[in-house]
C-alpha positions as CSV (number, residue, x, y, z in Angstrom):
1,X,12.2,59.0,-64.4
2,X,9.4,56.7,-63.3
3,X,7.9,57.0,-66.5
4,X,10.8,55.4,-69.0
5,X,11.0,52.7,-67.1
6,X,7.2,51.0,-67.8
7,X,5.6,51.7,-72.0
8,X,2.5,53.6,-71.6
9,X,2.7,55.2,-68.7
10,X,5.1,58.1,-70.7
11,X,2.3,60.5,-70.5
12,X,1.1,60.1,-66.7
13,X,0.8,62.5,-64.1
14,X,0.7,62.6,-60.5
15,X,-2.6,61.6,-60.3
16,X,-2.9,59.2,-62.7
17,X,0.1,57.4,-60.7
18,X,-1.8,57.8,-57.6
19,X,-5.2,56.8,-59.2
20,X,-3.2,53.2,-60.8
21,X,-1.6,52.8,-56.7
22,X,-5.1,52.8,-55.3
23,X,-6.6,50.4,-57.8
24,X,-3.0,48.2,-57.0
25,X,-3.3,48.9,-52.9
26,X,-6.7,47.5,-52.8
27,X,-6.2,44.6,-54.9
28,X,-2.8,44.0,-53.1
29,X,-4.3,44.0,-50.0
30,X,-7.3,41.7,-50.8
31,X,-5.1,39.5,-51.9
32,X,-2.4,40.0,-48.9
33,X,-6.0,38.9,-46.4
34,X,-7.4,36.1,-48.5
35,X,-3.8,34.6,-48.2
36,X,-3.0,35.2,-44.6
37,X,-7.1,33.9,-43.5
38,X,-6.7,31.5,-45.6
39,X,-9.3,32.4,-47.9
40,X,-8.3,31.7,-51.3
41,X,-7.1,27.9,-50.7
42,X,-10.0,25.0,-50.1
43,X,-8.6,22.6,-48.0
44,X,-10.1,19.3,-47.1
45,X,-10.5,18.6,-43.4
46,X,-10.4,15.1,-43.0
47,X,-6.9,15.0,-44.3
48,X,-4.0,16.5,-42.4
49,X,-0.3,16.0,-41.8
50,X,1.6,17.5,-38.9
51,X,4.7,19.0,-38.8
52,X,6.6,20.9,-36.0
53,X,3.4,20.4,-33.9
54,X,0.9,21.9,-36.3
55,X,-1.5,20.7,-38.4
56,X,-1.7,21.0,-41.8
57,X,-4.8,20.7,-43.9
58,X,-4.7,19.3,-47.5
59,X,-4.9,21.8,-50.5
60,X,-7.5,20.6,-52.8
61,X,-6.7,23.1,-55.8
62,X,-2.7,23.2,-55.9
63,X,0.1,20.3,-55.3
64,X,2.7,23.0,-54.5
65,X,3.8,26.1,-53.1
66,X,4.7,27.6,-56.5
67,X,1.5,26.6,-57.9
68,X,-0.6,28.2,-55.3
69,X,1.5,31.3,-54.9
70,X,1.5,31.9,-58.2
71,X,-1.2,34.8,-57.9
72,X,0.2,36.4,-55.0
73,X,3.5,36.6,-56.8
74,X,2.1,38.1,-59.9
75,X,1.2,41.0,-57.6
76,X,3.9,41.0,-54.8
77,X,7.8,41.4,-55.2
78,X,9.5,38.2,-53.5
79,X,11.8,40.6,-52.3
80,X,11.6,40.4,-48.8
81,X,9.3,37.3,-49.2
82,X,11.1,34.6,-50.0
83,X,10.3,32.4,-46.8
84,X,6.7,33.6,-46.6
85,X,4.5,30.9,-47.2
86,X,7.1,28.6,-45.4
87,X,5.3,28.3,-42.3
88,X,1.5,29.0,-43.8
89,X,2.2,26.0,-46.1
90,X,3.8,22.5,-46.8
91,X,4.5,20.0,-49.2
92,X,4.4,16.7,-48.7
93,X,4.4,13.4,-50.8
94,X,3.6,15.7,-53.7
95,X,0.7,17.2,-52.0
96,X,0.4,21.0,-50.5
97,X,-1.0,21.3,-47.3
98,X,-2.3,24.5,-45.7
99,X,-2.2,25.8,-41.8
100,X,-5.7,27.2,-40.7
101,X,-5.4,30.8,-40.3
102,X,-8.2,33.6,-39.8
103,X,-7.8,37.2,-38.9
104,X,-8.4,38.7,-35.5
105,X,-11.6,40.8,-34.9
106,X,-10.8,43.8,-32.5
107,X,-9.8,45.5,-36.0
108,X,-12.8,47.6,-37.1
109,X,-11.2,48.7,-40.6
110,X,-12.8,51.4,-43.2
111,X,-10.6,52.1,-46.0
112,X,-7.3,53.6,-46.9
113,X,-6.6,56.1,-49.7
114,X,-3.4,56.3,-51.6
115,X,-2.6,60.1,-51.5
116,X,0.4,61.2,-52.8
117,X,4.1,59.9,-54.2
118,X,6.6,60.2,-51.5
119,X,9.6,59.3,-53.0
120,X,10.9,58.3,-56.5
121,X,14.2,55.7,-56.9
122,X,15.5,54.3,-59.3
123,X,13.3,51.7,-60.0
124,X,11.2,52.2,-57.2
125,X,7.8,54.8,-56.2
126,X,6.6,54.9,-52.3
127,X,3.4,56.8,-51.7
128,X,2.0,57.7,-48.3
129,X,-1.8,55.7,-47.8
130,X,-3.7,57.2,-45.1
131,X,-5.5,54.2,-43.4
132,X,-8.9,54.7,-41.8
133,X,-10.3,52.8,-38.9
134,X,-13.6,52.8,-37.0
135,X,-12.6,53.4,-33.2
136,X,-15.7,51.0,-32.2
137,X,-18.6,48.9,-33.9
138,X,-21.8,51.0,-32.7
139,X,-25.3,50.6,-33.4
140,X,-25.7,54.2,-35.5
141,X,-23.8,53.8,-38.3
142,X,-23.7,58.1,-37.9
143,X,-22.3,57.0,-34.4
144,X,-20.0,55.3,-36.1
145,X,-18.4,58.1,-38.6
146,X,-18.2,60.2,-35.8
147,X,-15.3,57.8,-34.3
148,X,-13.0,57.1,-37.1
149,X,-9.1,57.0,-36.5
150,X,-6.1,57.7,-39.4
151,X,-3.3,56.8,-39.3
152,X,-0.6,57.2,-42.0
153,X,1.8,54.6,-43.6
154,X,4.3,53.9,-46.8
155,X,3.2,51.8,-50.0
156,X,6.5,50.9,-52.0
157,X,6.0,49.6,-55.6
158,X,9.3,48.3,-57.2
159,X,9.6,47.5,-61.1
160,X,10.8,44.1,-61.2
161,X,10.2,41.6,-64.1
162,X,9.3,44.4,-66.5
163,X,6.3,45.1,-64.6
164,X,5.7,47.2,-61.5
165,X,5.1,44.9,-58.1
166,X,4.2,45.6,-54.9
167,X,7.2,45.9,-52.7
168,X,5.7,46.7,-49.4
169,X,2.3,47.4,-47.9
C-alpha cells in the first residue's frame, strides 16, 4: 500500500494523492526548465573554459556539480540520471562551469493537470498528466482557447530516501 510506506499520508485518498502530484509536477517541472535553460545558475561571461569543443561559462554560486545539483536532487530520483548534468556542466580547477542553454520557442505550452493514479508498485505511484498546448500564439487571447491541443503522458514518483521523488516526468 502506497500509504505505509510515507508517515502521514495513512489517511489519504485518491485525490489528495492527486492534489500532492500536481503541487510536485509543477514544481518538478519548473525546476526540470530552470535547469535545462540554464536559469537557476549565474554564470560569468568573461570567464570560460572549453572542453570537447564547447564552451563553458563560470558558475558564480557553486564550485561543483554536487553543490549545484543539490536542489534538483532533492526533488528528482538519480535513478536514471546519473550522467545528467555531465554534459550541461564541468569542473575544473575547483571551479563549476556551466554550458549556455535556452529552450526552443515553437512550443506554445498552457498547463498540464495531474488526473488520476495509473498504477501502484511497490514503492512506486505513476499518474497519467494530461498536457495542454496552444496550437498557435494569436492575437485574441479567445482565439487562442479555441486552438488548444492535449495530449496525454505518465508521471512516475518512486519513494527513495524515505521520501517520495520524482522518477519520471
Amino acid at each position: 500500500s502506497i500509504n505505509a510506506l510515507a508517515a502521514g499520508t495513512e489517511s489519504w485518498t485518491e485525490d489528495d494523492w492527486i492534489t500532492w502530484a500536481n503541487d510536485l509536477f509543477a514544481t518538478a517541472c519548473s525546476l526540470e526548465f530552470d535547469y535545462e535553460a540554464g536559469g537557476c545558475i549565474t554564470t560569468d561571461g568573461s570567464s570560460s573554459i572549453s572542453v570537447n569543443g564547447m564552451d563553458y561559462y563560470l558558475a558564480t554560486d557553486y564550485n561543483s556539480i554536487e553543490e549545484a545539483t543539490a536542489d534538483y536532487f532533492s526533488v528528482f530520483s538519480k535513478t536514471g540520471r546519473e550522467n545528467k548534468f555531465a554534459e550541461l556542466m564541468q569542473e575544473q580547477d575547483g571551479h563549476l562551469y556551466i554550458i549556455p542553454a535556452g529552450r526552443g520557442s515553437d512550443i506554445f505550452y498552457k498547463e498540464s493537470l495531474v488526473t488520476s493514479i495509473s498504477n501502484i508498485g511497490e514503492n512506486t505511484i505513476e499518474f497519467t498528466v494530461e498536457n495542454y498546448y496552444y496550437e498557435d500564439l494569436y492575437d485574441d487571447p479567445a482565439e487562442q482557447e479555441n486552438h488548444i491541443t492535449m495530449t496525454t503522458d505518465t508521471f512516475t514518483v518512486i519513494f527513495e530516501d524515505r521520501v517520495w521523488k520524482v522518477l519520471n516526468l
